[in-house]
N, C-alpha and C positions, 0 to 999 in steps of 0.2 A: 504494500500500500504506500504511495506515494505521498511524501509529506505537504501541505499544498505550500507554497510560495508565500510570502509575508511584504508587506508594502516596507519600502524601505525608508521609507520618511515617515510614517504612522504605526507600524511594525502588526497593522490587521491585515486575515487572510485580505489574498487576491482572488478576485473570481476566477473562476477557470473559463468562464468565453470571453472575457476581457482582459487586453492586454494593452498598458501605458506604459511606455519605457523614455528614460532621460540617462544620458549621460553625466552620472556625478562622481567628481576625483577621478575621473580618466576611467569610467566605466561605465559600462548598461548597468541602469537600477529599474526593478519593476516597483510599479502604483498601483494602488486602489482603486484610484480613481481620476479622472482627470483634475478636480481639484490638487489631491496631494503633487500630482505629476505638475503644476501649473507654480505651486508653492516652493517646488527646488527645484524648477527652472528659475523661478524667481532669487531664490537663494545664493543660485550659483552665476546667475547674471549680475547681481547683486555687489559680490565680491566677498560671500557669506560661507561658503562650502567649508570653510574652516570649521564652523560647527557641523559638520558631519564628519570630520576628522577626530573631534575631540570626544563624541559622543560614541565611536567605534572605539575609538580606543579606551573608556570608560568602561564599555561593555567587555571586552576584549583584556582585559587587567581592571580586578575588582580591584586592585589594591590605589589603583591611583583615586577612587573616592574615599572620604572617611570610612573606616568602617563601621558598618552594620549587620549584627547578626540576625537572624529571624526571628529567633526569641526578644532582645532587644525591642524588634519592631511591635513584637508582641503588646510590650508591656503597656503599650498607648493606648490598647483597647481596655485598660483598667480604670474603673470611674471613678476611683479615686487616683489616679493621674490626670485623668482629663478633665477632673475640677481645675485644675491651673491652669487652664489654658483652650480648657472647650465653652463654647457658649450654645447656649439652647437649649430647649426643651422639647418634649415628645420625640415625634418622628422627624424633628430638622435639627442638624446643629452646623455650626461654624466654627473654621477654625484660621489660626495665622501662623504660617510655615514659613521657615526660612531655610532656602532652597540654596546649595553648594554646586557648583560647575555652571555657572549660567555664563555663557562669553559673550552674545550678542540678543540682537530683537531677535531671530529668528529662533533661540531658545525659549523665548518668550510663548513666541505662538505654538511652538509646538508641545509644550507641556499646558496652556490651555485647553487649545483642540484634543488634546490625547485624554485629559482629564473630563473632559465635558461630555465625550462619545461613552463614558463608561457608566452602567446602567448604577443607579443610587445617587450622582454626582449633579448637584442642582446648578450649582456655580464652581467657576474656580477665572480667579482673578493677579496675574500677577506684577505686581510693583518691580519693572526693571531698574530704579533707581536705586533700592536697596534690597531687592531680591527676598521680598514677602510676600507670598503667598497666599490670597485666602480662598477657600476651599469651602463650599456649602455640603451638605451631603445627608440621605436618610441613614440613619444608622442598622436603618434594621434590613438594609439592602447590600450595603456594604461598609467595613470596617477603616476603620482608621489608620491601622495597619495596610490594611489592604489599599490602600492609598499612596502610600507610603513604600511600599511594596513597589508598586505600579511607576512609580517615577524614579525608583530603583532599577527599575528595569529596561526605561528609555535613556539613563546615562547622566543620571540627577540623586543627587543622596537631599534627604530634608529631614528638618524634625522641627519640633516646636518651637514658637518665637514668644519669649515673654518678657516684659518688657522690666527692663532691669528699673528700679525707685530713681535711683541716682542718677544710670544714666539718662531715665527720659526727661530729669531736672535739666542736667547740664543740656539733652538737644533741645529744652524746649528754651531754655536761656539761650542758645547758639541762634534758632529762629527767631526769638525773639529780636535781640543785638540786632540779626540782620533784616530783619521790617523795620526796626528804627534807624539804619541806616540806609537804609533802600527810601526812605520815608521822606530822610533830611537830606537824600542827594538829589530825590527827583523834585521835590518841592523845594532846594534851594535855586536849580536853575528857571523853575518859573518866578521862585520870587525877584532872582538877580534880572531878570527881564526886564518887570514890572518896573523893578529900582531905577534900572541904567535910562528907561524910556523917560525919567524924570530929571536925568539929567540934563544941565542947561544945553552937554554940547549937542543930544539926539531931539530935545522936544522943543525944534525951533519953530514949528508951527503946530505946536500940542496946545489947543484950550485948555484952561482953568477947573471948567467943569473934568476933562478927561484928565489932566493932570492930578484932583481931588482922588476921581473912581482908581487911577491906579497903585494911588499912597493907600488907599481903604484895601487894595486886591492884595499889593503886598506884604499888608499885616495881615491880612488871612492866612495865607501863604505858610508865612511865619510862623503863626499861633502853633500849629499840628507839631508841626516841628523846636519851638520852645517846651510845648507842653507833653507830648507825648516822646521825640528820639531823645531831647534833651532829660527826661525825667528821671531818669539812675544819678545823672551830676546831682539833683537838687535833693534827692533822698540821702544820697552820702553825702554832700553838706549841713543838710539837719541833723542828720545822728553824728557827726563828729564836732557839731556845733554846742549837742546835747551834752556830749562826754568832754566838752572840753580837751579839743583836740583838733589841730592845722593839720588840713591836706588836700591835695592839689584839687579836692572837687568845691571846697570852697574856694578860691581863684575863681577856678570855671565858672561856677556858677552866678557867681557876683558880676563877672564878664559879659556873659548869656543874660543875665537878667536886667544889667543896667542897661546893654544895646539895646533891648526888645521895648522897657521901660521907656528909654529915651525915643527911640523911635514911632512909640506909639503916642508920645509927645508930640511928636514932628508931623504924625499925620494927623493927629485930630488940630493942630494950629498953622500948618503950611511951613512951620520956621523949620531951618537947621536941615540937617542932611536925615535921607530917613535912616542909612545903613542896615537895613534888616538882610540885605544879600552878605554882609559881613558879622551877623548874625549865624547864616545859613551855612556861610563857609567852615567857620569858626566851628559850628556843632557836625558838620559834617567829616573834618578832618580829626576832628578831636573823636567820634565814633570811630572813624577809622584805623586809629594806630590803637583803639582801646580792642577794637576786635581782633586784629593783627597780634596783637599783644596776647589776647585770650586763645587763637588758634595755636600761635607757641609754643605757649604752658601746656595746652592740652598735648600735642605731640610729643613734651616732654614725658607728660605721665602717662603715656602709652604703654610702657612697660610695666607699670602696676595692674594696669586695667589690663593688661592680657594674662599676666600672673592669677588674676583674681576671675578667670574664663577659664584653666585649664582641667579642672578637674570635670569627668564624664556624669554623664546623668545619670549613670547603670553601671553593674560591676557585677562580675559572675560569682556566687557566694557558694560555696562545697558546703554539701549537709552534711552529717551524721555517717553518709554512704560514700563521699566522697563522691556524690553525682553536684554538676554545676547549675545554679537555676539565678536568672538573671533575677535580677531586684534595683530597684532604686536606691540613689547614693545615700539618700536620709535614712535607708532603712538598714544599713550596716551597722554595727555595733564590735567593739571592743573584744579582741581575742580571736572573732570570727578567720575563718582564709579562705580567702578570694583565689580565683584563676585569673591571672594576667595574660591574654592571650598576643601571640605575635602581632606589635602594629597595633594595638591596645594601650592607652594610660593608665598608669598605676593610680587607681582610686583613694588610696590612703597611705599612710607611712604606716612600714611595715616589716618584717624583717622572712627572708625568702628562707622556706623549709623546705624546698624542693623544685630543683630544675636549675639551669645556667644557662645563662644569657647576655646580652648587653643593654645596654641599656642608654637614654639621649637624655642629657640634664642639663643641655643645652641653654633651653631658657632660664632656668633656673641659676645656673653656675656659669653661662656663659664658655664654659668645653667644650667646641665645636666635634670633637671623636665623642662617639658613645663607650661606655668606661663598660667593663666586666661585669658582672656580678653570679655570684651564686651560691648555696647553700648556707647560712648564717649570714650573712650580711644585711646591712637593711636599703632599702629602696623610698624615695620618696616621693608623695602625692604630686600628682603634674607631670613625671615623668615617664618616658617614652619606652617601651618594650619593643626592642627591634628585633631580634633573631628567633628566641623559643620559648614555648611556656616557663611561663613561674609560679607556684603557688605560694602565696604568701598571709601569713600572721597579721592582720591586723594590730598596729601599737598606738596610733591616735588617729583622729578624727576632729575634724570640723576646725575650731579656732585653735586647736592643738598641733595642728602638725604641723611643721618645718615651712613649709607651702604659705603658711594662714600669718607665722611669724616672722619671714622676709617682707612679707605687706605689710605687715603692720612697722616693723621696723626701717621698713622706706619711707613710709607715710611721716615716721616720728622726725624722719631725718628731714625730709620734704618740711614739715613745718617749723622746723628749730632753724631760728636766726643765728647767722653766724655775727660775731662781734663788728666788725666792718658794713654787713647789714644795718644794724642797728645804729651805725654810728651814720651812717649815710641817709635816716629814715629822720633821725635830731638835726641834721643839716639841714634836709630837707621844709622841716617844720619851723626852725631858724629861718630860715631863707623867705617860705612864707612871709611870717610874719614881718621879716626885717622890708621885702617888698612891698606888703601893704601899708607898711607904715611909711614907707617912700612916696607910696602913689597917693597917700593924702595929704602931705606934703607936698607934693609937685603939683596934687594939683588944687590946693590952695594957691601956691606961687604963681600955674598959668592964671586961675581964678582971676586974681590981680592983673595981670600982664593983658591975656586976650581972652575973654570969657567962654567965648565962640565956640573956642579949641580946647577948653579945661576939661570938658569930660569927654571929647576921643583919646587928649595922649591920656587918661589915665586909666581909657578902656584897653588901650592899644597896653600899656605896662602892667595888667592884668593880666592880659592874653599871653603876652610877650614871656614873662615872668612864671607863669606857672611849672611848678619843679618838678611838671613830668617824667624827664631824660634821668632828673637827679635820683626819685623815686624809684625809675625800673632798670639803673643801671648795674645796681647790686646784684638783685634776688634774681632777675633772669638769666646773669651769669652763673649763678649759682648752680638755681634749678637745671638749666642745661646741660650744666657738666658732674651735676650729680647724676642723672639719668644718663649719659656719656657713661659713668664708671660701672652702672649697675650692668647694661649691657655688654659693657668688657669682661664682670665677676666680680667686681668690690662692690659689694653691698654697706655702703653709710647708713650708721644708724646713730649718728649725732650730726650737726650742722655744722661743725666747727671742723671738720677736718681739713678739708680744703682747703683752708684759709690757713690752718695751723702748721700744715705739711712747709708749709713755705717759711715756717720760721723754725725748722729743726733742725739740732747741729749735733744731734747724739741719738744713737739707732743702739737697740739693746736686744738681741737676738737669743731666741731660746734653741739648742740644738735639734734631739729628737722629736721629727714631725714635722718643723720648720726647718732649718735650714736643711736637713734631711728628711727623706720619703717617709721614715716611724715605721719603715718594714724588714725589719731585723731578719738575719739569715742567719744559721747555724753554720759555718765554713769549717769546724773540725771539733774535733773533742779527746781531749788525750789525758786517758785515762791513771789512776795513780791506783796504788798499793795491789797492783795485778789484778784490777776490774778490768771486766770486759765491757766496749764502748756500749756495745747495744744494750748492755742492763744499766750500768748507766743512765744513759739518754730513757730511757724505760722510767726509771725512779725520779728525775728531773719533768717527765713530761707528765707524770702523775703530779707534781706538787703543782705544775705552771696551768695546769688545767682548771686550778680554781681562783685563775688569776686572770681578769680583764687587762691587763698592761700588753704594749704590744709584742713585749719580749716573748709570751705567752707562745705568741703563734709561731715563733722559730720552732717551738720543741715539738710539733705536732699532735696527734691524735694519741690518749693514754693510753697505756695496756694495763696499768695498777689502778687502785682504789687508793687516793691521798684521805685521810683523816683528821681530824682538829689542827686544819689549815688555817696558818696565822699570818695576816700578811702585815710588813713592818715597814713603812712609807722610809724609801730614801735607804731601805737595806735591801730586803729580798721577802722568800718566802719561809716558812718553817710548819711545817707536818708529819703525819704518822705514817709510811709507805712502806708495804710489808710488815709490821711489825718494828721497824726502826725510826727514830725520831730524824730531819735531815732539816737542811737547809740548803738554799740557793739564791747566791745573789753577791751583793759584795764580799771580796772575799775576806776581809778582815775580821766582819761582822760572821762570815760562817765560820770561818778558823776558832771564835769565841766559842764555839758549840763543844769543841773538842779539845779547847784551851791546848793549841798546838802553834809552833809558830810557820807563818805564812810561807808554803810551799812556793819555790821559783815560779814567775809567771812565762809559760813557753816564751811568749812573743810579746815586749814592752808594747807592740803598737795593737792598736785593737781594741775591743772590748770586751773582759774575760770576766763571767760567770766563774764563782767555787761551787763544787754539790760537796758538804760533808755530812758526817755521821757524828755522832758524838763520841768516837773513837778516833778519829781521822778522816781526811780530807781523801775524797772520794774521785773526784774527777774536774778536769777543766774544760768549759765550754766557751770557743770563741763567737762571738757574733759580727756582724758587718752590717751595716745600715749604709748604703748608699745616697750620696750628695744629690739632690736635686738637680735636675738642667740646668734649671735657671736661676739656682743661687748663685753665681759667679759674675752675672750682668747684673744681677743687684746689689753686690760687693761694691763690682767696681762702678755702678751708678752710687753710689754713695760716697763713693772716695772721690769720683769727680768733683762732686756737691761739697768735698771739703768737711766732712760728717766724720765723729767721732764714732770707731763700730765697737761694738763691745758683744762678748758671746759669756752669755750665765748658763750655767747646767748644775741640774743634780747629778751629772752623769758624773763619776770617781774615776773612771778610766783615760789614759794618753788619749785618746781619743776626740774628749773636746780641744788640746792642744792641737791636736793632726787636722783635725778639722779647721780649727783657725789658721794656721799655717796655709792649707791648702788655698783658704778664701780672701787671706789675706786680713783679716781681721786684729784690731788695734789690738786689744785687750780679750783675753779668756779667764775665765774661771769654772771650776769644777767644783763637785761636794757641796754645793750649796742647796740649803733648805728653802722652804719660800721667803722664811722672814727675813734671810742672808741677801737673796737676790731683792725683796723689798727695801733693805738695808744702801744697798748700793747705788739703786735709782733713787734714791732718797740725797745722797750723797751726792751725787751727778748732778742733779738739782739745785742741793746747797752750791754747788761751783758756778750755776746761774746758765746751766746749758739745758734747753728743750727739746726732750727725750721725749725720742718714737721706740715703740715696743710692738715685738711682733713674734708673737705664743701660740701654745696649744694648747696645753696640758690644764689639769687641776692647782697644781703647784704655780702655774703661772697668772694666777687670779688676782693675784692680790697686788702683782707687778701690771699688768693691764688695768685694775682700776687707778689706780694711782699714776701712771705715767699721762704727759700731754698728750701723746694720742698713741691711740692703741691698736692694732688688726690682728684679732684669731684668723687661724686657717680653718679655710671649709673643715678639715675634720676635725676640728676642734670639739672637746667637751663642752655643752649645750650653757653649764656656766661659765667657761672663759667666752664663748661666743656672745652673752650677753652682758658681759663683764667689755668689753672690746668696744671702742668706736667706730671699727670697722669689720667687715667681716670678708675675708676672700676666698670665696663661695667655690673658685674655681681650682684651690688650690694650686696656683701657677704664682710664684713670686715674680714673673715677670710682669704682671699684672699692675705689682707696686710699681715697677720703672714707669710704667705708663700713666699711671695714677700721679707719681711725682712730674712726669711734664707735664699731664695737664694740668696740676695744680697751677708749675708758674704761667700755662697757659692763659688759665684763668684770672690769675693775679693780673696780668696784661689787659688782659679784656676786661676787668670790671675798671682798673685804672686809668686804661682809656675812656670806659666810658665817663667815667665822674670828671675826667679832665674835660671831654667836652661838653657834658653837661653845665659844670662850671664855666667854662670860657664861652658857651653860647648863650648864660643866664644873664652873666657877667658883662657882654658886651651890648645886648638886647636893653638890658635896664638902662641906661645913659640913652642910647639911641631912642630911645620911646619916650624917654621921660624928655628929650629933647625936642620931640614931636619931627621926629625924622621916619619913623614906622608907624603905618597906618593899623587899625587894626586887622586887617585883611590881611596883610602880608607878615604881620604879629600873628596871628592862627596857623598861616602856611609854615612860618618859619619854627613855633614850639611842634607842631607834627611833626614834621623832615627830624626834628631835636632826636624825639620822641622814637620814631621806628628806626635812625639812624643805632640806636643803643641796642634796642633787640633786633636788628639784624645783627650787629657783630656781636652780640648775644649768641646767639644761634651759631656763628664758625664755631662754637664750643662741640657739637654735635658730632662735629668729623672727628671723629676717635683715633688715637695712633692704631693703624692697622696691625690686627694680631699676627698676620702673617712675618710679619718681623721678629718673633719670637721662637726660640726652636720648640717646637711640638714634645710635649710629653710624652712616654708612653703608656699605651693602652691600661694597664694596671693602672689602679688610681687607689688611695688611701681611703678606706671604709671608717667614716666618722662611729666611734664608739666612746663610749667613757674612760678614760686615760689613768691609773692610778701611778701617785709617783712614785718610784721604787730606787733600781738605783742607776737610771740614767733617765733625762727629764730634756 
């Protein structure tokens, strides 16, 4: 039995006594109908056929659409999911889809027509501007899924659109901005009309009476525009007039109110110039660099807002049986494990109990390679499942997980003023004031002098004067190149960093973890009093088994059972294995077990583990920790910079020395505790030098709250990461290199801008109060001020390309709790 033919632009049989064929992509395609055959003729005359390329190959590789399972699809037909987001009752409902893979109109129509031909489907309607979809439908004809289904299968993935509180604030504020600027530009050029036709040089045969009608049209004009684009100036002049509080919308708005005041003076008596087109200007340039300003900002916090999108709507939850049944993200709970399937995001933090694979943390960390992971390690909510299943343990949820606390720690940093902020926001309100109090003095003086002209120049030095440039030439440099660093993997969660990097002259480095990977290798073990290695290494990997430190995982998987295991912060381990009490760890502190003195160390350079007995010392175990890539470019970026380096460890072994040596590093020390290493940055301080720290550990908490600024590494322990002013998410020290030039980037750019904020305040106020600037070209000339500061704002954006940096490898350091033992 022959399969029959399928239309190739509607995908419904073909009849079998009719035949319509068209040429598309360099082929015969059959139609349905002469219609479909008429619409990709039209497509491909068009210059559209690309959408029949993009929709073959959707069909053709599921994987290039988001995925969707069928189950998944399921879950839409539950009525309590489609309370959020279904409307209607009985036998009708509606719904709003937003639809992924749309490229042009011709997508358009063809998921209409496809949607409308299908039996139960009342409407379907789609918004090519933002790619929504709404969708009528009986439900008892056909399902929601089944819908959904259906546009999966023409080369279209959808699912529900709900309209986030926040952001339909900030669009309906963005619409808003732009009807009041759309408002005050088309109604300023009718009223500039009105205006210029009253000029002496154009109405040299204008009557009286029409000269009257057009000073009356032009305060119409006006009004909409005073009172409706202009209305955000006069609300933020009331409420900071309330609070007792200068800012540039009180300027404005005394501006805007005196021209419109005066002008409607000029038209109900004939005297004086009307100026309402320098009104119009004035509000329409001044909306302009305000929405310019506000599109900015928004592009900067684009990466919160996609941070705060990643997590899926559904997540496969294993029952009792270890069978997978799809469920809603609100309906997971604490302990549960989920299936992560390939090309799946990780629904929660979690720690993987089965399976290996890799994994993209990308947005997160900024790590362009997706890093390893597999059995004990943990995984975090947002992230990407590239290769193969993983089943994983649920360990937080919602505002808990790592995910929920990068946002919120962007946010904190987003709103904290750095000190230069602050001191720029006092000028600014100085400056006000000292300007107002200019302009009523000047023009008391014109008052005197030419009456005529006292209240243009002191409109014009109102205009002229307001400390727009001065106001946004801080915080948008800021905001820009904090959102700059979080897209590199420095995640700020104070305001002051930026600002503070630029006055450091003392770097205090912790070794294991940071300046090194924290992933200790076992490279030999040579054994004493005629043990043999393997029992050994056997008795050692029994005590490190009950030990979170990363030394742990040099000695692998136990074969013994460790007992009243005691671990000794800054020594080692001590428990019961086999029957024998042992230690391991420094070997001073184990040699004390056996009150023996300290056996030769094979090899002075390295880092050497004792295992003893309370007889005798039982064996020696080397370890080696490998340098990071790119501690070596951040060395010697700091020796460039002229920066005192200093290296603190708990660690007892040659090894912090060799270390330093290798990296060049001023100053080392070893065997310190935390309050040794607190002790010293304490000291570096008394000497009057501004010390950066940059840890990991538990041990180093006490050193990152205390120093001027602070960066944990991504795997840092969850309290030195909130102990830390920064956080580098991507664990790449190169990261800092780039962090310190855009700092002085930044310093450049905000000094530029306050310079010419300054010098254009500064040169404007004499010129106006001079009555050599009109207020017309006083409006033109604070806007140009104003978008000139956030546009060089914005070069903040071009980030130093990461390709400059050498690529880590694929291993990457699995953040766990760190305890310090006896290398730190």
């Amino acid at each position: 039995m022959n399969t029959p033919a399928t239309c190739y632009h509607c995908a419904l049989p073909v009849p079998a006594s009719q035949r319509f064929t068209a040429t598309v992509l360099g082929q015969p395609r059959a139609f349905c109908c002469p219609g479909c055959q008429a619409v990709a003729e039209a497509i491909v005359a068009g210059g559209l056929q690309g959408y029949y390329q993009h929709r073959d190959q959707a069909s053709a590789n599921p994987q290039a659409l988001p995925r969707q399972l069928p189950d998944e699809l399921a879950l839409y037909d539950r009525d309590d999911v489609q309370q959020r987001f279904v409307h209607g009752q009985g036998e009708l409902r509606d719904a709003t889809l937003m639809v992924e893979g749309i490229t042009c109109a011709a997508c358009g129509w063809l998921i209409e027509k496809h949607l409308r031909a299908l039996p139960g489907v009342v409407e379907a309607r789609l918004n090519l501007s933002n790619h929504r979809l709404f969708v009528q439908w009986h439900p008892g004809q056909r399902a929601l899924s089944a819908l959904l289904g259906e546009l999966r299968h023409i080369g279209y993935a959808a699912h529900p659109w709900q309209a986030d509180r926040a952001a339909e604030q900030l669009a309906a504020d963005n619409r808003r901005a732009l009807r009041q600027l759309g408002v005050a530009g088309l109604l300023w050029f009718q009223a500039m009309m009105a205006t210029m036709a009253t000029w002496p040089t154009f109405n040299l045969d204008l009557s009286p009476e029409l000269h009257v009608i057009l000073r009356w049209v032009a305060m119409f004009l006006t009004t909409p525009i005073v009172f409706y684009s202009c209305a955000p100036f006069f609300r933020g002049a009331a409420r900071d007039l309330r609070t007792r509080h200068l800012t540039m919308d009180v300027s404005v708005s005394l501006a805007i109110g005196g021209a419109y005041t005066a002008g409607i003076w000029t038209a109900i008596s004939g005297n004086g110039d009307l100026y309402f087109d320098a009104v119009g200007m004035f509000a329409l340039f001044l909306l302009s660099g305000r929405y310019l300003e506000r599109r900015a900002r928004e592009r900067t916090a684009a990466a919160t807002a996609q941070l705060v999108n990643l997590l899926p709507p559904s997540c496969l939850r294993l029952n009792a049986r270890g069978i997978g049944e799809r469920i809603l993200l609100s309906e997971l709970a604490l302990g549960d494990q989920v299936q992560v399937l390939p090309g799946a995001v990780v629904p929660a933090d979690g720690l993987i109990v089965q399976g290996q694979s890799s994994v993209d943390e990308s947005l997160l960390t900024g790590e362009y390679l997706p890093q390893p992971r597999q059995a004990g390690q943990h995984v975090t909510a947002g992230t990407l499942n590239v290769d193969s299943s993983l089943t994983v343990r649920v360990s937080a949820l919602g505002q808990d997980t790592r995910l929920s606390t990068i946002v919120r720690l962007l946010e904190r940093a987003q709103a904290e003023k750095p000190r230069l902020a602050q001191l720029a926001d006092r000028a600014a309100q100085w400056f006000l004031l000292f300007s107002l109090a200019c302009a009523v003095l000047v023009g008391l003086w014109w008052w005197h002098l030419d009456p005529d002209r006292a209240f243009w120049v002191v409109l014009a030095m109102l205009v002229a004067n307001c400390p727009c440039a001065l106001s946004l030439a801080t915080p948008t440099a800021l905001a820009t190149a904090t959102g700059s660093l979080h897209r590199l993997g420095l995640l700020l969660t104070r305001g002051h960093v930026l600002e503070g990097l630029n006055q450091v002259n003392t770097v205090i480095f912790d070794k294991t973890g940071t300046l090194t990977e924290g992933r200790l290798q076992l490279h030999s073990i040579n054994p004493l009093a005629h043990r043999d290695s393997d029992h050994c290494l056997a008795l050692a990997a029994a005590l490190e088994s009950h030990s979170e430190h990363p030394i742990a995982r040099a000695f692998g998987i136990a074969q013994y059972t460790a007992e009243q295991v005691i671990s000794h912060p800054g020594q080692g381990l001590e428990g019961v294995v086999d029957g024998q009490r042992l230690r391991i760890g420094n070997p001073a502190w184990a040699c004390a077990l056996a009150g023996i003195p300290l056996p030769p160390v094979p090899d002075p350079r390295g880092q050497w583990l004792l295992l003893a007995d309370p007889h005798q010392a039982l064996a020696w175990f080397g370890l080696d920790d490998r340098l990071r890539d790119d501690a070596r470019a951040l060395l010697d970026t700091c020796r460039v910079q002229g920066w005192q380096t200093v290296l603190l460890s708990g660690d007892s072994s040659p090894m912090v020395q060799q270390v330093a040596d290798e990296l060049g590093i001023d100053h080392a020390r070893g065997s310190l505790a935390p309050e040794a290493k607190l002790a010293e940055l304490q000291r570096l301080r008394h000497e009057g030098r501004t010390v950066l720290v940059v840890g990991d550990g538990v041990n180093d908490v006490p050193l990152l709250a205390a120093a001027d600024i602070s960066v944990a590494m991504g795997s840092a322990t969850d309290l030195a990461k909130t102990s830390a002013d920064a956080v580098l998410l991507n664990n790449r020290l190169g990261t800092l290199v780039q962090a310190m030039a855009l700092a002085r980037r930044t310093r450049r750019v905000i000094m530029q801008n306050l310079a010419w904020a300054a010098l254009y305040n500064g040169l404007m106020l004499p010129f106006a109060a001079a009555g050599w600037v009109t207020p017309v070209w006083a409006a033109v000339g604070m806007s140009v001020s104003s978008l000139t500061v956030v546009l060089n704002a914005l070069r903040l954006a071009r980030a130093t390309p990461r390709q400059r940096l050498a690529p880590l490898p694929l291993a990457a350091v699995e953040p766990e709790p760190a305890c310090p033992r006896s290398i730190s």
